[in-house]
C-alpha positions in Angstrom: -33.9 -7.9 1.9 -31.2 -6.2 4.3 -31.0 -2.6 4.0 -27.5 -1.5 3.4 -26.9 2.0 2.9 -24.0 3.6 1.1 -21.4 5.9 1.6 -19.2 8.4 0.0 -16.2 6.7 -1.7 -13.7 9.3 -0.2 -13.7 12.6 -2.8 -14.5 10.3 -5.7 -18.6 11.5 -6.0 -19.3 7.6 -6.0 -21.1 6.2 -3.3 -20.2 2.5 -2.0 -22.6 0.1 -0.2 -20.5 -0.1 3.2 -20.5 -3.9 3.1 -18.9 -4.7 0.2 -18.2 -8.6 -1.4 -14.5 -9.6 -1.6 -14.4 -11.8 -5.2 -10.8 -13.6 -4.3 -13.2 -16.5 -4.1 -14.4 -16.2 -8.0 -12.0 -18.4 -10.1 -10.6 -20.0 -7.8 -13.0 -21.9 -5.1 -15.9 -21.2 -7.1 -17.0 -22.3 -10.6 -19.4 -19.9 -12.9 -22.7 -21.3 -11.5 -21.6 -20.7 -8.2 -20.1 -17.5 -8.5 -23.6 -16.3 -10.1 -24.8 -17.7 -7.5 -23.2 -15.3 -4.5 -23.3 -12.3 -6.9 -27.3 -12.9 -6.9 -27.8 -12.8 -3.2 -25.4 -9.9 -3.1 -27.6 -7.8 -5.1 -30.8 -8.5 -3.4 -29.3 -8.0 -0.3 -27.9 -4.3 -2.0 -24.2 -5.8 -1.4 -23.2 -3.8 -4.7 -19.6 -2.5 -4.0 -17.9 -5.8 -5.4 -14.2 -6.0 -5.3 -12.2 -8.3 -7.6 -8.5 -8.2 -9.6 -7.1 -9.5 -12.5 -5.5 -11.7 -10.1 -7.9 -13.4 -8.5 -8.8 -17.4 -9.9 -5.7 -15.8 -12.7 -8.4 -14.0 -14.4 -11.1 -16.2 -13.9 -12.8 -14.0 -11.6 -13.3 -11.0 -13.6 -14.3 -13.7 -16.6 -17.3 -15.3 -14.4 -18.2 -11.7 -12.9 -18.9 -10.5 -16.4 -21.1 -13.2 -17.5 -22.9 -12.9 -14.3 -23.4 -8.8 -14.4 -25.0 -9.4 -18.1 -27.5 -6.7 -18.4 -27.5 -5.4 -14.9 -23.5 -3.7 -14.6 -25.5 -0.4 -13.5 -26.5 -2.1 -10.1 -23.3 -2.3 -9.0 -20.5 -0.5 -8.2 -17.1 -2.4 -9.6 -13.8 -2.2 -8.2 -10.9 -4.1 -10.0 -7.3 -4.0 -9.9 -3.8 -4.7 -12.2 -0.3 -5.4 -10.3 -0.1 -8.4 -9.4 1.1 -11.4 -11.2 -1.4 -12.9 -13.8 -0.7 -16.3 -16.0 -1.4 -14.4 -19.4 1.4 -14.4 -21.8 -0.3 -11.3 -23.2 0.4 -9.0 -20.7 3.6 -7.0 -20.9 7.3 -7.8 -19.6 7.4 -4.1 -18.3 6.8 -3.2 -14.5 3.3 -3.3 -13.4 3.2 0.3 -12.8 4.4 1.2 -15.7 1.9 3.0 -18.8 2.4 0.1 -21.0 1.4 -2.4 -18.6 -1.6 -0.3 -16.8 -2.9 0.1 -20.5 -3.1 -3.7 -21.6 -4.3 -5.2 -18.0 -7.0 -2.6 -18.2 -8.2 -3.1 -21.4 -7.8 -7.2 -20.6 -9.8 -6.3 -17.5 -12.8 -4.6 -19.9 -12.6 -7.2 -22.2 -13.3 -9.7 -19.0 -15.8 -8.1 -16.9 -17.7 -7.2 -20.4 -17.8 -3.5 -19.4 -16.6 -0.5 -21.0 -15.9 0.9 -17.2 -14.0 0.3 -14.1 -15.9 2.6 -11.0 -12.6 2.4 -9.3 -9.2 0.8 -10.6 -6.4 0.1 -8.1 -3.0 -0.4 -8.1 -2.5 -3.4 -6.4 1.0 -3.9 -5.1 3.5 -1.1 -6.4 6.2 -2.7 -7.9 9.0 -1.3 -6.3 10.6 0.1 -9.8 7.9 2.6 -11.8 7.8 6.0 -10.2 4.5 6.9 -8.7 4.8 10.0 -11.1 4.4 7.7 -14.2 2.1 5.3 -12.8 -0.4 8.7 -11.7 -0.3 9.7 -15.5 -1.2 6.6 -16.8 -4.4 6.7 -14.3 -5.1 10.0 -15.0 -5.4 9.3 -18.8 -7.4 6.0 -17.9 -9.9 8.7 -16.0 -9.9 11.4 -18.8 -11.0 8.5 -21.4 -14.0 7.7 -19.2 -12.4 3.9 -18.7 -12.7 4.6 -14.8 -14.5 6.6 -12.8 -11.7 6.8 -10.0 -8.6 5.9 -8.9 -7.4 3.9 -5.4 -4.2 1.5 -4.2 -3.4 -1.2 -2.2 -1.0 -2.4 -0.5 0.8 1.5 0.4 2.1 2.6 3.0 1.6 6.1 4.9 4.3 7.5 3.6 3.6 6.6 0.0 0.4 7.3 0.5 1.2 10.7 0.9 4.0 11.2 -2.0 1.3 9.8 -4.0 -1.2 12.6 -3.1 1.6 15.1 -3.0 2.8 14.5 -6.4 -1.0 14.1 -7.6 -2.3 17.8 -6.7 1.5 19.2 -7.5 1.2 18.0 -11.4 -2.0 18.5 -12.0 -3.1 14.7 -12.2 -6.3 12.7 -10.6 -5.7 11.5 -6.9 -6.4 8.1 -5.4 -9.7 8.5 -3.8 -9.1 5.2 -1.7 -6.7 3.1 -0.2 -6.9 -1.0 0.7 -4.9 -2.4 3.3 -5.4 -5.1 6.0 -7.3 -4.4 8.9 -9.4 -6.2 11.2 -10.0 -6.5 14.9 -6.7 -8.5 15.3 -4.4 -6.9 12.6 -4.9 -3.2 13.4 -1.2 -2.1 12.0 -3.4 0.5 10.1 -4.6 2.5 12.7 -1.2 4.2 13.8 -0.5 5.9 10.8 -2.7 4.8 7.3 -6.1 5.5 8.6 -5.5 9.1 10.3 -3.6 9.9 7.3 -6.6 8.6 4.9 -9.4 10.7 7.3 -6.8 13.8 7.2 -6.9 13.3 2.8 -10.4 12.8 2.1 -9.5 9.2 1.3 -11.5 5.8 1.5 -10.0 3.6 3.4 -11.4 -0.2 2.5 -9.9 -2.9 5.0 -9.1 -6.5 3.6 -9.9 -9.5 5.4 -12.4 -7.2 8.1 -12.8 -11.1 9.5 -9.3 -12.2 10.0 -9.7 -15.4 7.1 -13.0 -16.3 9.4 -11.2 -15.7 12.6 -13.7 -13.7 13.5 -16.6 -15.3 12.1 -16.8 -17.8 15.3 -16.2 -21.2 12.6 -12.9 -22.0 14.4 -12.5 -23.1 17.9 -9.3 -23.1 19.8 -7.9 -27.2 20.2 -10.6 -28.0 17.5 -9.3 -28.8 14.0 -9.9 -26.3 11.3 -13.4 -27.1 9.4 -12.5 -28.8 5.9 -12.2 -26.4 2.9 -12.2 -23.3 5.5 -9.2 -20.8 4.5 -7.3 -21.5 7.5 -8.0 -25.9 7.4 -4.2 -25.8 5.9 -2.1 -24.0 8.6 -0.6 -25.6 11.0 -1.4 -23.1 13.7 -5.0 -21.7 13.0 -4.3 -18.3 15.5 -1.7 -17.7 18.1 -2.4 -17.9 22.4 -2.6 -14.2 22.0 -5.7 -14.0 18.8 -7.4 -16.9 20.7 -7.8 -14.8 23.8 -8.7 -11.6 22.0 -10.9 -14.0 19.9 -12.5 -15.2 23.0 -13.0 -12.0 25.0 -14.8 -10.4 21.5 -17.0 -13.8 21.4 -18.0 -13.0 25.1 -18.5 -9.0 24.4 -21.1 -10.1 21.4 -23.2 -11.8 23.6 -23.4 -9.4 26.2 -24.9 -7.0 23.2 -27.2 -9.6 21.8 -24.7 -9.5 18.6 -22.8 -11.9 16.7 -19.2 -12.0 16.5 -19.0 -11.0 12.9 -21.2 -8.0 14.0 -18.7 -6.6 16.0 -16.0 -7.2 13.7 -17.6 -5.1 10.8 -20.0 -3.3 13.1 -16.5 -2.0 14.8 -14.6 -0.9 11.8 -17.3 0.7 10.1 -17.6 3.0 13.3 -13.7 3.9 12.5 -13.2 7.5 11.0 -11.9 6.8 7.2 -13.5 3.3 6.3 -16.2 3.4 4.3 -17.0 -0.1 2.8 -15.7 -3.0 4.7 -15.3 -6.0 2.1 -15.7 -9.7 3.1 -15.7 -12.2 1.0 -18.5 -15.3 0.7 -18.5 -18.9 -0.8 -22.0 -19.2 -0.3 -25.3 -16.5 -1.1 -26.3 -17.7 3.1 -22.8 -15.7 4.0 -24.2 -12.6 2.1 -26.9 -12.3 4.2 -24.8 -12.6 7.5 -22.8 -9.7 6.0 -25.0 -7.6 5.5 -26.6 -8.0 8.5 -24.0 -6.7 10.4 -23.8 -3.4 9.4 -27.4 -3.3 11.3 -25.1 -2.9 14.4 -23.8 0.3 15.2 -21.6 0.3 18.4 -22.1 3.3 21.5 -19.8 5.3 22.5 -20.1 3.0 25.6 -19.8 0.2 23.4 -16.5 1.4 21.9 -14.9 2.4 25.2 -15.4 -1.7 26.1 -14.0 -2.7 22.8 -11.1 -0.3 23.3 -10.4 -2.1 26.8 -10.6 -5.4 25.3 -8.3 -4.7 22.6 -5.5 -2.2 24.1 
């Protein structure tokens, strides 16, 4: 069994396992025995920060995670969100950040996951109509009735980011005690802005797709066809030139340390100031283990400097 310690889930008072389990997968690639399946090994292996949405297999997800968390819910730590399309004619016509809507996708999210709790309910995609003000009091009242223990988005930018926060502490009303946006060794958009901001607000900062879809899991090979049923066997271009060569020069730095690939590309984030759980997803319990395992590594100061030259 991997050791995986936890961390501080930004000002929250929860503490996340800092490789978490992405659940996209749930629903949608995998069926209930399967899903039980992943969610097994993710438990021994203390992979217990598990991230899923309403969304994800159009609610088939949260369905096949509550029959698999029967009678064992306090051994994780569960993250779902609302905001985001879902094919349920129940759901509300209204904005998804909007108080009517929050209510009904989180009491559809309860009813699925077979919990009377969310640890930490996002906001997936702001929809570009509600005002943050409205959308922070309907979290807030979701918090005061013990329905989740904290508060996070996705999809923000810096700037919203910080009118969120600003108009959180200036009403009175529960702040968002993380934030998930992409970020990986090859999409590092966050790093100018989001993640200084996030360290600056006592805020989480949980990257999506830490591996790039499996780019950096060393599956794909440049002028090699995609592996079937891969995420990226579809595209017609599986990276650009430019990710091949960072792909390559990564591949080459892991094996001067001794480490694999996806080592470096979780072992690297989790060294950046902010993140705190970095969540990869799995099809299969072996790809758990693999996870896990890389949090083992934790780069130098040396080894960051040769990361920052291969990168920049």
């Amino acid at each position: 069994m991997t050791n995986v310690s936890t961390r501080p889930l930004g000002h929250s008072g929860i503490k996340a396992s800092v490789v978490g389990l992405g659940c996209n997968n749930f629903g949608r690639r995998l069926d209930q025995a399967q899903t039980t399946a992943v969610l097994d090994a993710a438990i021994d292996a203390g992979v217990t920060f598990l991230d899923t949405a309403d969304s994800y297999g159009q609610t088939l997800s949260e369905t096949y995670m509550g029959a698999a968390l029967k009678g064992r819910r306090d051994q994780v730590v569960l993250a779902t969100k609302f905001g985001r399309p879902v094919n349920d004619d129940s759901y509300p016509s209204s904005p998804r950040g909007a108080r009517e809507y929050i209510h009904h996708a989180l009491e559809s999210s309860l009813r699925r996951l077979q919990t009377d709790y969310i640890d930490l309910y996002y906001y997936h995609f702001p929809d570009g109509q509600t005002p943050m003000l409205e959308t922070l009091e309907a979290l807030d009242g979701v918090v005061k009735a013990g329905k989740a223990r904290a508060i996070a988005a996705s999809n923000l930018s810096a700037a919203q980011i910080q009118e969120a926060d600003d108009i959180a502490r200036e009403h009175g009303l529960t702040r968002f005690t993380a934030i998930q946006n992409e970020y990986s060794l090859l999409v590092r958009e966050a790093e100018a802005e989001v993640l200084p901001l996030c360290a600056s607000l006592d805020i989480a900062f949980i990257p999506f797709f830490p591996l790039a879809s499996g780019l950096l899991t060393g599956k794909y090979q440049r002028d090699v066809q995609a592996p079937a049923g891969t995420r990226l066997a579809e595209r017609d271009q599986v990276a650009t030139d430019e990710q091949w060569r960072t792909v390559e020069a990564l591949t080459g730095y892991a094996q001067d340390r001794g480490v694999t690939l996806t080592d470096v590309a979780i072992g690297a984030l989790l060294a950046t100031p902010a993140v705190t759980s970095v969540i990869a997803g799995a099809t299969k319990p072996e790809q758990i283990a693999a996870n896990a395992a890389a949090a083992q590594w934790t780069p130098s100061a040396a080894d960051l400097a040769a990361l920052s030259a291969i990168l920049d």
